[in-house]
matplotlib code that plots the C-alpha trace (Angstrom):
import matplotlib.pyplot as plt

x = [111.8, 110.3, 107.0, 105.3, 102.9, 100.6, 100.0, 96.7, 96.9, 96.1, 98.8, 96.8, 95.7, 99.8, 100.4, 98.3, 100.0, 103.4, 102.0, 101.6, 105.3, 106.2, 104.1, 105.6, 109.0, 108.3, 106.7, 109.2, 112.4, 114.3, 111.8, 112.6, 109.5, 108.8, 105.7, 104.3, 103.5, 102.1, 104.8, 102.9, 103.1, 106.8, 108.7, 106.8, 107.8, 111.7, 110.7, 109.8, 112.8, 110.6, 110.4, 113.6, 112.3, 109.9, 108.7, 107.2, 103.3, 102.7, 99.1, 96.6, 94.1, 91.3, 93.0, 92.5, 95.3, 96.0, 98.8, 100.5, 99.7, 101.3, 104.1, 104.7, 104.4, 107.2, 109.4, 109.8, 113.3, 112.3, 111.1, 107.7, 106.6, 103.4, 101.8, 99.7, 96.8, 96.0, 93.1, 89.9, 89.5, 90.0, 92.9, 95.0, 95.1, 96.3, 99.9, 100.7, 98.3, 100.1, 103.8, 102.1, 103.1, 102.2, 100.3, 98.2, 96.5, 94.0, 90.6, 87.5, 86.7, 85.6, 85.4, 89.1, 88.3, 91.4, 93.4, 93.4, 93.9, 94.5, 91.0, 89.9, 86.1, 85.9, 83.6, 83.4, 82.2, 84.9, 87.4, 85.9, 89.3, 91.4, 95.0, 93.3, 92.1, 95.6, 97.1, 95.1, 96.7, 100.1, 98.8, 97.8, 94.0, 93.6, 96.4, 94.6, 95.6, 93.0, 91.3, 92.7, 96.1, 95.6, 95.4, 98.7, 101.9, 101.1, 102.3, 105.7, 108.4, 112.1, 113.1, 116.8, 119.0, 120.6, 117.2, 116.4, 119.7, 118.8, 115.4, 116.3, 119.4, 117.1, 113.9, 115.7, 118.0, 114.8, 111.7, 113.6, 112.4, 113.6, 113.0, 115.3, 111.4, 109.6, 106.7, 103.1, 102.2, 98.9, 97.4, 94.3, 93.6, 91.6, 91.8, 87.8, 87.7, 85.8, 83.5, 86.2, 88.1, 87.7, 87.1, 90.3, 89.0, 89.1, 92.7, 93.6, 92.3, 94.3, 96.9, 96.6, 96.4, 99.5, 101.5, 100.9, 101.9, 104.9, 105.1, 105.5, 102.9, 104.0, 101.5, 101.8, 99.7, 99.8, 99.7, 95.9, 96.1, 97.2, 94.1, 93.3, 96.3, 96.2, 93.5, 94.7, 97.7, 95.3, 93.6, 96.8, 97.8, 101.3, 102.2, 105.9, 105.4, 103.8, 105.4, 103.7, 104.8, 101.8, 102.9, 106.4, 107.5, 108.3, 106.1, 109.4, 110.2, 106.4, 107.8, 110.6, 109.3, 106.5, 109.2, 110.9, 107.5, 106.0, 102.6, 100.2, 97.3, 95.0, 92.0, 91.2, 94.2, 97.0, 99.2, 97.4, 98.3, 102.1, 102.0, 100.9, 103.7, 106.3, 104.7, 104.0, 101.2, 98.1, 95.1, 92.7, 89.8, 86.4, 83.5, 81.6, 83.8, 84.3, 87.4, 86.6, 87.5, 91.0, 91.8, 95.1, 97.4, 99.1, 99.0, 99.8, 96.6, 93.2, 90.0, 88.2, 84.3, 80.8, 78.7, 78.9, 78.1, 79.4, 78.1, 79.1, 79.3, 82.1, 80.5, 78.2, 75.5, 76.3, 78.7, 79.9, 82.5, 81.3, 82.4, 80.6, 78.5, 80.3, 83.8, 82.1, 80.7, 84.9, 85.8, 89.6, 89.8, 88.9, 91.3, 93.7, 92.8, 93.1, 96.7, 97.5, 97.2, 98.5, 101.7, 102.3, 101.3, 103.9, 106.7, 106.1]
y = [123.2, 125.6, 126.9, 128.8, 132.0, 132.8, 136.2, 138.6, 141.3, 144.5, 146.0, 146.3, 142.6, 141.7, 143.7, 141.3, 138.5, 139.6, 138.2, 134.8, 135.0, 135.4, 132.8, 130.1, 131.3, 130.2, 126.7, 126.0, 128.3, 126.0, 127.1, 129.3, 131.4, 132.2, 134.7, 134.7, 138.5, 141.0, 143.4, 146.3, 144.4, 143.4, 146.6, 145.9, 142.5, 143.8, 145.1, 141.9, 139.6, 136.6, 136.5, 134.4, 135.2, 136.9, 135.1, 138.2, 137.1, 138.9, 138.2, 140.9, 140.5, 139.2, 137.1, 133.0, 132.6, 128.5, 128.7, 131.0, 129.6, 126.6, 128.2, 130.3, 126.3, 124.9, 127.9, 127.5, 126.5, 125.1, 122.0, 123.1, 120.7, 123.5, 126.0, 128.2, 129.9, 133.2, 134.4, 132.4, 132.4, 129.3, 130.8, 131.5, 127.6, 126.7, 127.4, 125.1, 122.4, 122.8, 122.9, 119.6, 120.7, 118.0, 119.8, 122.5, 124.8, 127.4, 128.1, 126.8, 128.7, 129.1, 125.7, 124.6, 121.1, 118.8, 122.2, 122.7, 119.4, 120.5, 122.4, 124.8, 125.5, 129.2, 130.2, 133.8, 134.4, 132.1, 133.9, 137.7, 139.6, 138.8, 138.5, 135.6, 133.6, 134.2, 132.7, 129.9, 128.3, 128.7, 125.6, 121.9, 122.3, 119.9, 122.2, 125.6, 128.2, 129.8, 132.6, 135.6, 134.3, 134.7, 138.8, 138.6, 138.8, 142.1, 142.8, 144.7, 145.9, 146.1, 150.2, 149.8, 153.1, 152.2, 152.2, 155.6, 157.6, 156.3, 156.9, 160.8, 161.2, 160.2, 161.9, 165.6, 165.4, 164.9, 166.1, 168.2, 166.3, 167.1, 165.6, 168.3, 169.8, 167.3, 166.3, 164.5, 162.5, 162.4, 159.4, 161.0, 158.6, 155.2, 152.0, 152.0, 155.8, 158.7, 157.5, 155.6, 159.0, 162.2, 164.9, 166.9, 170.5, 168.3, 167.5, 170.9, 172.4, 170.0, 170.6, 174.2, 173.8, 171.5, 174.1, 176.7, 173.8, 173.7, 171.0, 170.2, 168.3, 165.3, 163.7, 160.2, 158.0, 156.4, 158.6, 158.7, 160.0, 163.3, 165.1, 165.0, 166.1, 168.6, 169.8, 169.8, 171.8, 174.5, 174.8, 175.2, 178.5, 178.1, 175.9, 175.9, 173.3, 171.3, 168.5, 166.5, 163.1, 161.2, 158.8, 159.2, 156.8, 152.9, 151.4, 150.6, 154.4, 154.9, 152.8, 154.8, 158.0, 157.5, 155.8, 159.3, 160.9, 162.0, 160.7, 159.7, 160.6, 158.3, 156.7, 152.9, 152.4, 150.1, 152.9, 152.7, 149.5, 150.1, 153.0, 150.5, 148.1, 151.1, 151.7, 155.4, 157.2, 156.7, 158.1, 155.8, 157.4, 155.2, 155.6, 153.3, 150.4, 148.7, 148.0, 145.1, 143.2, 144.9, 147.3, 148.8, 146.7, 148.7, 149.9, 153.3, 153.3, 155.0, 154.5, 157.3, 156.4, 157.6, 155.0, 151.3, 148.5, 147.8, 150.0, 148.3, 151.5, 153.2, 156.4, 158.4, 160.8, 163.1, 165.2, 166.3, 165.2, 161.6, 161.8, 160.2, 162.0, 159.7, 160.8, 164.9, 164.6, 163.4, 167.2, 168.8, 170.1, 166.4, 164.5, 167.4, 167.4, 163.9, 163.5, 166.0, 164.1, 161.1, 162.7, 163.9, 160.5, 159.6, 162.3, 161.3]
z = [108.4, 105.7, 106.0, 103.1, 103.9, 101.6, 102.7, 101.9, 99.9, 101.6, 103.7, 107.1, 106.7, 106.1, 109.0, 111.3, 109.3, 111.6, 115.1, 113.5, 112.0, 115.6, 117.3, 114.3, 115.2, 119.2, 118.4, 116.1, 116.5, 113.5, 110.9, 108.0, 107.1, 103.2, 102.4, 98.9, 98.8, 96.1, 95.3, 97.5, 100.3, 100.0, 101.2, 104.9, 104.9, 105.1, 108.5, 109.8, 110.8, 111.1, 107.7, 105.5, 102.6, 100.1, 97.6, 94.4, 93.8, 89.8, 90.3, 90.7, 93.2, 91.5, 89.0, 88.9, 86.1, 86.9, 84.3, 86.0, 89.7, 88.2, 87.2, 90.3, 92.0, 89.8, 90.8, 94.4, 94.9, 98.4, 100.1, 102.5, 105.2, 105.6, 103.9, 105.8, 103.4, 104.8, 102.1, 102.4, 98.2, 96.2, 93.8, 97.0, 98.1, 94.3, 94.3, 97.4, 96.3, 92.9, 94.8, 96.6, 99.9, 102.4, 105.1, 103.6, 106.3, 106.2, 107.1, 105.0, 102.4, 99.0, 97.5, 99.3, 100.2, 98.6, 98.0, 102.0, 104.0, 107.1, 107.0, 109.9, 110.3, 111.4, 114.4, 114.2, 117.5, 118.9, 116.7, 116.3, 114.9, 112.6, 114.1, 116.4, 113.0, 111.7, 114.9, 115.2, 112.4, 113.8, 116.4, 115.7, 115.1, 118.7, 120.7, 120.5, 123.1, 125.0, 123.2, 125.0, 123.9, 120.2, 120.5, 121.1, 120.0, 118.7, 115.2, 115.4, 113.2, 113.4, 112.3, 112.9, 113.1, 109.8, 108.3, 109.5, 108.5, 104.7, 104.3, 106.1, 103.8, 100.5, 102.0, 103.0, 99.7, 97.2, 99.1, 101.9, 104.5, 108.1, 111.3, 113.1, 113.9, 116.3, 113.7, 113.8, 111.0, 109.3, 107.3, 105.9, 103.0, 103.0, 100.7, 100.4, 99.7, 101.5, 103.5, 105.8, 105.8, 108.8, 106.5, 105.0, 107.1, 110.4, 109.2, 108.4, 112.3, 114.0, 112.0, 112.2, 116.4, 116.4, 114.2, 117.1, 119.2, 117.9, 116.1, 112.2, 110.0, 108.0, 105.4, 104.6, 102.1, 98.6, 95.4, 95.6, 98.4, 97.1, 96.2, 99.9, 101.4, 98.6, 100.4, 103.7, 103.1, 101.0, 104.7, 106.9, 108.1, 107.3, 104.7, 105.6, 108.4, 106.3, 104.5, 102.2, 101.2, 100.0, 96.8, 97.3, 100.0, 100.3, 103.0, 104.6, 105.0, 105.9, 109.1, 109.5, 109.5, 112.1, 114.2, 114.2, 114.8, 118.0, 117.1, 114.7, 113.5, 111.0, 109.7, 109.4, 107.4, 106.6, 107.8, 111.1, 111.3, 110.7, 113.3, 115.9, 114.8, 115.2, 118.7, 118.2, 119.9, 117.7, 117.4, 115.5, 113.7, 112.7, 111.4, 109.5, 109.6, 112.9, 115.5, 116.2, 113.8, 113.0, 115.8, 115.8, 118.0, 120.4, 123.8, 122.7, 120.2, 121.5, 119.2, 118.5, 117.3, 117.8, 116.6, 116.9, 114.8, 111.5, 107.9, 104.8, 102.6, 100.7, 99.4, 102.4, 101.1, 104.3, 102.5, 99.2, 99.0, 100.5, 104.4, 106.8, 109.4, 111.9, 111.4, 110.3, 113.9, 115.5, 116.0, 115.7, 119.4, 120.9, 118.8, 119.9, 123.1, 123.2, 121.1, 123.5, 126.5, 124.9, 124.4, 127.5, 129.5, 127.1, 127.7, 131.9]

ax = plt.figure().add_subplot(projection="3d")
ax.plot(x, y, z, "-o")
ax.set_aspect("equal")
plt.show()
């Protein structure tokens, strides 16, 4: 059978998205698995072999558009016995309602009764992250596993050595990217801006005391991410081992190249979230925003965070540049102290 995703639209929330691919591949091992994804999302999706086929969503994020929902709906050149409606807003349940897929299934959200008939009411505290909501709808709403069991499969993708040798060759002939070096990779950037971000000197000292180490610094982010790592490299001692990549990779060859790394290093991202898929050491900065909800999935991942609860801000008034005091207060020589170890428990 065909079942239609419709996936979310941030890259870290996608990334969650892959352990309910695999659970519906183990209930039902015959179904072919179609995601309706914004074109960012889409180059990730090509690392996940539970998923048949992607399906381009032109919307924005933001935009109702019913004419063009409609349209999208009259396009699909497959039969659907489910769709499974990750997004809790009302425009995301339109396309299969207007595709009038049989079995509809999502969580209650934004006026969705009709467009969603196989409604879930969400207990939060029943269901506090997010990969366990997505996995709950993979089950009959009366055949739910027990809790612990919707943490897991964790979210992982396929980096093949095909993959690998192509993204190198392109990388090292256009940017003169090497992996000859053993190399860490930083992800200083964040969707929501600075205040989710360890501040771009931090970056710079560990960078500075892994270069001494040995080792080579690869930056890794979208192209607004550059005026960051712009300012990281202007703080590294020697600028030749550092490579900076920001804006000029796929998300696939994001995946690739941490895969070849021998760690990572990164805020609450969506690139943390594909360095836990890729399996990589990982060390997870927070501050303001809170693990709980969408940890990094991975038993090579530690969480590094001084406060708890959750702060709903995107701009912090503790610096100038709009860090928080939280991740100000994470200093270099722990996180290397504690990368350090990581990589060695690793090595043993």
């Amino acid at each position: 059978m065909n079942i239609l995703i419709i996936g979310p639209s941030w890259v870290g929330d996608m990334m969650m998205s892959n352990s309910l691919f695999q659970n519906l591949k183990k209930i039902h091992p015959e179904s072919n698995i179609h995601v309706l994804a914004p074109a960012w999302c889409q180059d990730i999706l090509l690392k996940m072999p539970e998923v048949d086929k992607i399906i381009h969503m032109p919307l924005t994020h933001g935009k109702l558009n019913i004419v063009a929902r409609k349209k999208i709906a009259s396009d699909l050149d497959s039969e659907y016995k489910q769709a499974i409606v990750l997004p809790n807003s009302f425009k995301s349940a339109l396309v299969p309602f207007f595709a009038k897929i049989p079995m509809r299934t999502g969580w209650r959200g934004e006026f969705r009764y009709g467009l969603i008939n196989d409604l879930r009411i969400l207990d939060k505290e029943k269901y506090p992250m997010m990969v366990m909501r997505y996995n709950a709808l993979a089950f009959p709403k009366q055949q739910q596993p027990p809790i612990e069991e919707l943490k897991k499969p964790y979210p992982h993708l396929q980096v093949t050595q095909d993959d690998i040798k192509k993204t190198t060759q392109n990388l090292s002939s256009i940017y003169d990217f090497s992996n000859e070096q053993p190399f860490i990779v930083i992800c200083p950037g964040a969707e929501y801006g600075p205040a989710k971000c360890w501040p771009h000197y931090h970056y710079a000292n560990l960078s500075n005391l892994l270069i001494q180490d040995g080792y080579k610094i690869c930056i890794l982010g979208s192209q607004k991410d550059s005026k960051i790592a712009h300012k990281i490299k202007a703080e590294i001692n020697d600028k030749s081992q550092c490579i900076g990549l920001t804006g000029k990779t796929k998300l696939n060859e994001v995946a690739d190249i941490m895969s070849l790394s021998q760690a990572v290093v990164s805020n609450d991202s969506g690139l943390m979230h594909i360095a836990a898929a890729v399996n990589k050491p990982l060390m997870a900065l927070y501050g303001p925003t809170s693990p709980e909800f969408t940890p990094p999935l991975s038993n090579q991942a530690k969480i590094i965070r001084l406060i708890d609860g959750y702060i709903p801000i995107r701009y912090a008034d503790d610096s100038p540049e709009g860090y928080h005091q939280s991740l100000i207060d994470i200093q270099p020589q722990y996180v290397y102290q504690e990368l350090t170890k990581m990589m060695c428990s690793t090595d043993d």
